[in-house]
C-alpha positions, 0 to 999 in steps of 0.5 A: 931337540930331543931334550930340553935344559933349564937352569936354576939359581945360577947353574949356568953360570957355575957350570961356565965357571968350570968351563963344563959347558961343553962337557955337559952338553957333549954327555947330554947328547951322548945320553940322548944318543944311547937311550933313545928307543932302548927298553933298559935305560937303567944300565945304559945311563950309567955305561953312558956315564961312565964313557963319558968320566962322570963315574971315574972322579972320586966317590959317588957316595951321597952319605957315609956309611949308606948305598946311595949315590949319585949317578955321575960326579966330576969336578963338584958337579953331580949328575941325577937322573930317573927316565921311568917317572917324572915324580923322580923330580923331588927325590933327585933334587932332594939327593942333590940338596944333601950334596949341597949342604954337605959342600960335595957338590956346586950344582947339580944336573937331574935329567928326566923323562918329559912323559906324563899322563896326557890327562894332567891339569897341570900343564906341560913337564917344562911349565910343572918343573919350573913350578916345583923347583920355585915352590920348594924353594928354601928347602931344596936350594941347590943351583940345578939344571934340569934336562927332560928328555923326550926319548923314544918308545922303544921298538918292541913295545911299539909293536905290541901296541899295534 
């Protein structure tokens, strides 16, 4: 499978609650779909968003009056994501902890790329993610799932390294 999900306090459980399972499972594909092998993942994630109304249902705004905001929202669920760097793990959990406290979202989804240095110590992006999210526990609390992705290097750079 070209990602794999985890969930945290709960997340499954709300996200069954609001009969989004297929939903999240359908976009998460989608993502998969579009990003895979492409260079601009940026822009891509969020026109994947958009198609797939995580973009369209209400404000995106994390706190009033400043530019930050999630990447897709919809029905108290708020989707996060970084597929340049796996540390964007402590930022997007941080942004969906504010949601959170702030009674803006349930859950949230926070997809990332599974890539690190082969030379870490610290063991495979899975067993690192499950670690941090129990570490940082109480202050992030939020119910999360956390998708990483395994995407494809994209054709160019494959090229170049030859």
């Amino acid at each position: 499978m070209p990602f794999e999900i985890m969930h945290f306090r709960g997340a499954d459980k709300i996200l069954k609650g609001k009969n989004m399972v297929k939903d999240v499972k359908v976009t998460l594909e989608y993502v998969d779909d579009v990003l895979a092998g492409s260079l601009y993942k940026r822009e891509l994630f969020r026109q994947a968003l958009d198609e797939m109304d995580w973009r369209k249902n209400g404000s995106l705004n994390i706190l009033d009056g400043r530019r930050y905001q999630y990447k897709g929202f919809k029905n108290k669920v708020a989707i996060e994501g970084n597929f340049s760097a796996y540390e964007y793990i402590l930022e997007g959990l941080l942004r969906l902890q504010i949601g959170f406290d702030k009674r803006l979202i349930e859950t949230g989804i926070l997809l990332l790329t599974s890539k690190r240095s082969e030379k870490s110590p610290l063991g495979s992006s899975k067993d690192l993610a499950k670690s941090e999210v129990e570490n940082l526990y109480p202050t992030i609390k939020v119910p999360v799932s956390i998708v990483l992705y395994d995407l494809e290097e994209p054709e160019a750079l494959k090229e170049e390294v030859k």
